[in-house]
ROLUMFI-625290 format. One record per residue (C-alpha): residue in three letters; x, y, z. Coordinates in steps of 0.02 Angstrom, whole numbers, plus 50000, padded with zeros to 5 digits. Layout:
BEGIN
{rec "ALA"; {X; Y; Z}} ...
***
This chain:
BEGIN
{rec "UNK"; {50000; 50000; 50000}} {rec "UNK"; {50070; 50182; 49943}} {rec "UNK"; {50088; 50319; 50066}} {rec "UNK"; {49982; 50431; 50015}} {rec "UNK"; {49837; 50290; 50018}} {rec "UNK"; {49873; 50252; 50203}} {rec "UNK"; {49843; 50454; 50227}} {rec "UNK"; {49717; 50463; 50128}} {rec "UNK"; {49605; 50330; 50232}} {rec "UNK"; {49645; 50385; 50394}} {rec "UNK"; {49621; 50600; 50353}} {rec "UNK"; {49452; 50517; 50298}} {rec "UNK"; {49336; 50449; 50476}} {rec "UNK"; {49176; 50391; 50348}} {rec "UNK"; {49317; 50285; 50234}} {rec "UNK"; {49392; 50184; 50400}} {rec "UNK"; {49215; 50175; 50455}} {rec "UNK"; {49163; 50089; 50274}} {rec "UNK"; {49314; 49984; 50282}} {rec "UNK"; {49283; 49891; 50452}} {rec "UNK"; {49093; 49891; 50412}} {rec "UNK"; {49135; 49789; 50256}} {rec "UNK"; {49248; 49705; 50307}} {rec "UNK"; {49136; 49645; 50441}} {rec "UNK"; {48998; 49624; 50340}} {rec "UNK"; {49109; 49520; 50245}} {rec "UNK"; {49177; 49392; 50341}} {rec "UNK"; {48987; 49366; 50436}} {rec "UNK"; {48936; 49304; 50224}} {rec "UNK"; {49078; 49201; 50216}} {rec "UNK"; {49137; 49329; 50072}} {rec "UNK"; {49326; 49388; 50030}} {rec "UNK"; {49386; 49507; 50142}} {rec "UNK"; {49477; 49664; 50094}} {rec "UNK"; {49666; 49674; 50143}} {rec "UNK"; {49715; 49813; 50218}} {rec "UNK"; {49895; 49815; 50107}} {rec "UNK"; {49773; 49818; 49956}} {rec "UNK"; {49645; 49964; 50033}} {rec "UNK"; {49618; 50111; 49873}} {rec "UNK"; {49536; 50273; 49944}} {rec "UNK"; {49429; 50336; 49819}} {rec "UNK"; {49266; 50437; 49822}} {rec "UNK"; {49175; 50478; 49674}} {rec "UNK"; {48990; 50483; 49755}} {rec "UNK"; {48932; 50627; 49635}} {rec "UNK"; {48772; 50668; 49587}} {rec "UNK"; {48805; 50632; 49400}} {rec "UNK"; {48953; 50552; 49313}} {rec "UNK"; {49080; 50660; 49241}} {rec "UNK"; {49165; 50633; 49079}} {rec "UNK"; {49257; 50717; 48966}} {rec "UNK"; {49173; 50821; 48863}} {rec "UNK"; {49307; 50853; 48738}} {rec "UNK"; {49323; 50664; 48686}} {rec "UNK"; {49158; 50583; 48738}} {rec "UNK"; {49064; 50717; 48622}} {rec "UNK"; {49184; 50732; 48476}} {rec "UNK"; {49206; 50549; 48455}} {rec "UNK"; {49011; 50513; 48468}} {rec "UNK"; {48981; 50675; 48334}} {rec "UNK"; {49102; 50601; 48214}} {rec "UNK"; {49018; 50422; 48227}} {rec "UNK"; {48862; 50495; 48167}} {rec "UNK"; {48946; 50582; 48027}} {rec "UNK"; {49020; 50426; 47933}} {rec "UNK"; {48866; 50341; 48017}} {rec "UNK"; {48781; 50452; 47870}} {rec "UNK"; {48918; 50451; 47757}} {rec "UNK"; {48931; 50267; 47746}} {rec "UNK"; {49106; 50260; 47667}} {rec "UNK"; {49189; 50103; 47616}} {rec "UNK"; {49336; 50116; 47696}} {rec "UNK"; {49404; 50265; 47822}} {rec "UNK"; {49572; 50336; 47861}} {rec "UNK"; {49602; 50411; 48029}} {rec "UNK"; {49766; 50481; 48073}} {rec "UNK"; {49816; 50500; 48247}} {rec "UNK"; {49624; 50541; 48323}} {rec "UNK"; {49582; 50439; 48478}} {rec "UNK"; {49571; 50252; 48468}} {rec "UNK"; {49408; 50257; 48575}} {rec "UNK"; {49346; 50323; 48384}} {rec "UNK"; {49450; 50201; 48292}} {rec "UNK"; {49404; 50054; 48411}} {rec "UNK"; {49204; 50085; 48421}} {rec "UNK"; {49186; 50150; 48221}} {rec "UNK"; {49260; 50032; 48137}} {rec "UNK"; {49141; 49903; 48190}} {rec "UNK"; {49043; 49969; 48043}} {rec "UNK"; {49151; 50061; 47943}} {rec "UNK"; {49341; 49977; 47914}} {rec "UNK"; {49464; 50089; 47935}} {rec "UNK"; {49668; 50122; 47940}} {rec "UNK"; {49724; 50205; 48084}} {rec "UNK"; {49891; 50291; 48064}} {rec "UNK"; {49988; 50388; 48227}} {rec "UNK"; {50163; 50470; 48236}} {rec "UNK"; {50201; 50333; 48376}} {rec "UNK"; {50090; 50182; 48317}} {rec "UNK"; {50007; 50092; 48446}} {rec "UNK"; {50009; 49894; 48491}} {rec "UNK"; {49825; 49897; 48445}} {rec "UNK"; {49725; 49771; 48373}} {rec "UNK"; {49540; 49737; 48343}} {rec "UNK"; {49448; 49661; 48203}} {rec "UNK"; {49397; 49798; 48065}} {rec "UNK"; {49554; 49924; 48099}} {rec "UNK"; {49736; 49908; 48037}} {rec "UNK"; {49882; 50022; 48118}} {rec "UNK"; {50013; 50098; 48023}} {rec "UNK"; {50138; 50236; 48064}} {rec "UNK"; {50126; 50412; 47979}} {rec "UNK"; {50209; 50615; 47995}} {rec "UNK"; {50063; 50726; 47957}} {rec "UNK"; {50226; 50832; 47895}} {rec "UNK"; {50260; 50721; 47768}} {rec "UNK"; {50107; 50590; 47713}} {rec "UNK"; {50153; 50464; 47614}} {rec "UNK"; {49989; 50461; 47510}} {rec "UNK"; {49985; 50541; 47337}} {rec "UNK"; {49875; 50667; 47306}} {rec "UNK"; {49682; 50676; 47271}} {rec "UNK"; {49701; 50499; 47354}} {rec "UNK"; {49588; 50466; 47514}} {rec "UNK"; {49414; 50486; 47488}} {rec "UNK"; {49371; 50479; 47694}} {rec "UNK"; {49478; 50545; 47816}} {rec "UNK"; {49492; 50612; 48001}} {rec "UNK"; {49612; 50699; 48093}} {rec "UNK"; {49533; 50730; 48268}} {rec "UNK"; {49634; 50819; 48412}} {rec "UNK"; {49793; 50807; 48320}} {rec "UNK"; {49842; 50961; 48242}} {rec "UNK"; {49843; 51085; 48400}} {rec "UNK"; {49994; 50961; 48453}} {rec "UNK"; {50109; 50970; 48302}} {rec "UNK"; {50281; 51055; 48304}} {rec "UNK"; {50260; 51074; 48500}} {rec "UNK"; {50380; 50933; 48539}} {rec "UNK"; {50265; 50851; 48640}} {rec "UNK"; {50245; 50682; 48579}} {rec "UNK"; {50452; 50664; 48500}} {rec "UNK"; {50410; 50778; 48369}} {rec "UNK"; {50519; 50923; 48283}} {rec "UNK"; {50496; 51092; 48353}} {rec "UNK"; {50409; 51186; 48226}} {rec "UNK"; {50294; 51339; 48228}} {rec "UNK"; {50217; 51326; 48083}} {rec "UNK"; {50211; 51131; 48073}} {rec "UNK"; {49990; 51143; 48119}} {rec "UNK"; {50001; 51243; 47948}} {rec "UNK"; {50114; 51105; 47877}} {rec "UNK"; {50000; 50961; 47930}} {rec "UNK"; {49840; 51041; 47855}} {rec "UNK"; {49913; 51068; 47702}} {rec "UNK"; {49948; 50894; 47691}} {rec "UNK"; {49770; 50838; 47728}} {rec "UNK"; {49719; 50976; 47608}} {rec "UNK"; {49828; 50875; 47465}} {rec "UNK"; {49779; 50683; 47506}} {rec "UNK"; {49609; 50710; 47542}} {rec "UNK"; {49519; 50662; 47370}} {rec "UNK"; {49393; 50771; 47252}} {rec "UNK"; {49202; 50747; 47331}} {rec "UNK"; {49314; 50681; 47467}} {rec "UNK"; {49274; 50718; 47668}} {rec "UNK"; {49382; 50774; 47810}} {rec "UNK"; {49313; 50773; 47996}} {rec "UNK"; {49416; 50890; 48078}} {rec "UNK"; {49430; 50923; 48261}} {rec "UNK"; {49529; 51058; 48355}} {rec "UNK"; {49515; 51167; 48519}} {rec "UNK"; {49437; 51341; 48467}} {rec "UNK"; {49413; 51497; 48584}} {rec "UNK"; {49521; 51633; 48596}} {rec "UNK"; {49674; 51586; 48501}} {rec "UNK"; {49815; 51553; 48612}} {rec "UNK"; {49976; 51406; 48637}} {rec "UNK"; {49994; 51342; 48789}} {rec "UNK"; {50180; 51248; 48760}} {rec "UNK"; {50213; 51112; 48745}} {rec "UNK"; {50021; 51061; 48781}} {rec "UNK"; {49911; 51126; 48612}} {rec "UNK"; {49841; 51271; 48531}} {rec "UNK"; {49677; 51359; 48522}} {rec "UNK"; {49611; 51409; 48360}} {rec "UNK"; {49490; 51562; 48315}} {rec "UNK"; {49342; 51485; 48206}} {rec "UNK"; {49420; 51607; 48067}} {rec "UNK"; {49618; 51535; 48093}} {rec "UNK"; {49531; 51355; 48042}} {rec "UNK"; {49447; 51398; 47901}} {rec "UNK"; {49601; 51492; 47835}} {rec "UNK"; {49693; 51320; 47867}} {rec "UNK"; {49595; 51222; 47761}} {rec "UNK"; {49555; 51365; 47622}} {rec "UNK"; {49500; 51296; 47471}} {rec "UNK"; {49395; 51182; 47554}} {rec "UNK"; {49174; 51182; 47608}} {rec "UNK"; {49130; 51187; 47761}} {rec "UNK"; {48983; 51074; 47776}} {rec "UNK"; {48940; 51055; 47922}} {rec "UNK"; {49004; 51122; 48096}} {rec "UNK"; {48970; 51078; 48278}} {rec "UNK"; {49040; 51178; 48428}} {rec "UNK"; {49092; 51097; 48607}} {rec "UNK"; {49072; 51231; 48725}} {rec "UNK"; {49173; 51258; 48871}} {rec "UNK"; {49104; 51247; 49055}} {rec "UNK"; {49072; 51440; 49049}} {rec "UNK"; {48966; 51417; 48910}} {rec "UNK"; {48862; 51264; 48978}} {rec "UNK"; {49000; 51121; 48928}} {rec "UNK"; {48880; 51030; 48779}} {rec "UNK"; {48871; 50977; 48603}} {rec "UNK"; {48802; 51095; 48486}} {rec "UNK"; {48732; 51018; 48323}} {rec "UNK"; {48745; 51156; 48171}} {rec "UNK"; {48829; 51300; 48297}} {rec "UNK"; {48822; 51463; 48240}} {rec "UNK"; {49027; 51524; 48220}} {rec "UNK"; {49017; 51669; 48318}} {rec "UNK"; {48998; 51541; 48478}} {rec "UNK"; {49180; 51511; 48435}} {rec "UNK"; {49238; 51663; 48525}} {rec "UNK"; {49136; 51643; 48692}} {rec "UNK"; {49240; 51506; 48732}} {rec "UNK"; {49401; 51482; 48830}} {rec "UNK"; {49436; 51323; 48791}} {rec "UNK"; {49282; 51227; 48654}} {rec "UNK"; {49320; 51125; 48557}} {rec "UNK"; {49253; 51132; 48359}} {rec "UNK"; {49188; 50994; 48250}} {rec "UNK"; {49235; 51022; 48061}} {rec "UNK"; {49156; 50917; 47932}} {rec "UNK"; {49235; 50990; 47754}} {rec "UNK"; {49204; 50919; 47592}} {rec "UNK"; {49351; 50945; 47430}} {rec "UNK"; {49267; 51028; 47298}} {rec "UNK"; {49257; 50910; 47120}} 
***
């Protein structure tokens, strides 16, 4: 048992009391009894369930998307694999990260790719995502080269592979633009459409932050974008052809 456990149970009266009364309660059933070298303080007796708003919402909005879309095959690079692993029980996909993971499930294939430097030729990839990714690149954060511009960089390169008629789900944090190094960036609604000029926008859902009510916004209206402090914005564009 850690330290800070042993603290933690005895700075809290109602946990010790819960503890014996199980363990009590236990042994009078004939059921296993608790060790105390294996005792885990931990109170989470809320009134609802917290989660993260961020990835539970942005995953579950681009589900629905190529829920609609229907594509025949998908390719995600680096988005969560709580998208990759639920998704591609109806939609097989290729899941591509800058440090592949040991990550296997029927329907999905794992590959290793630099949104710096695709290896896909252009006009290729008629489905693709790229979901919480691009605030993080040229930060260093995850092994990768320090460079400024390298957000600019990597949506360029989704800008080139992604194919004519072709979509791209797109998710970044939006509010008031700032970096906070070597975490991410935060992206005006007006800095993301500049990244992926050339592009339609259609359709766009906003996360908002906790100031602003912390939900999912089906067809937002932009100007949300700038109430936030930390949102989180749901692009789906489409390549004109």
């Amino acid at each position: 048992m850690q330290p800070k456990q042993i603290i933690r149970a005895l700075l809290s009266p109602s946990y010790l009391r819960d503890l014996f009364r199980f363990r009590r309660t236990s042994r009078e059933l004939g059921r296993t009894v608790p060790k105390f070298s294996k005792i885990r303080p931990i109170n989470e007796a809320t009134g609802t369930t917290g989660f993260d708003t961020h990835y539970v919402y942005h995953t579950g909005w681009a589900a629905r998307v190529l829920g609609r879309l229907k594509p025949s095959h998908h390719v995600d690079i680096g988005s969560s694999l709580f998208f990759v692993s639920n998704v591609s029980a109806f939609v097989p996909m290729t899941h591509y990260d800058y440090r592949p993971p040991a990550f296997a499930i029927p329907g999905a294939d794992v590959g290793a790719a630099d949104l710096l430097a695709l290896s896909f030729a252009d006009n290729s990839i008629p489905s693709l995502s790229c979901m919480h990714v691009i605030e993080h690149v040229g930060l260093g954060r995850y092994g990768d080269t320090l460079d400024p511009a390298g957000d600019a960089r990597a949506c360029a390169e989704l800008r080139r592979v992604l194919a004519p008629g072709g979509h791209l789900l797109f998710v970044t944090p939006v509010g008031r633009p700032e970096i906070h190094f070597n975490a991410h960036r935060i992206y005006s609604f007006e800095a993301v459409m500049t990244l992926f000029e050339g592009l339609e926008l259609a359709e766009f859902a906003l996360i908002t932050d906790k100031r602003d009510g912390a939900m999912l916004v089906m067809d937002a209206d932009p100007a949300r974008v700038a109430r936030q402090r930390y949102g989180c914005g749901c692009f789906l564009f489409r390549k004109p052809g």
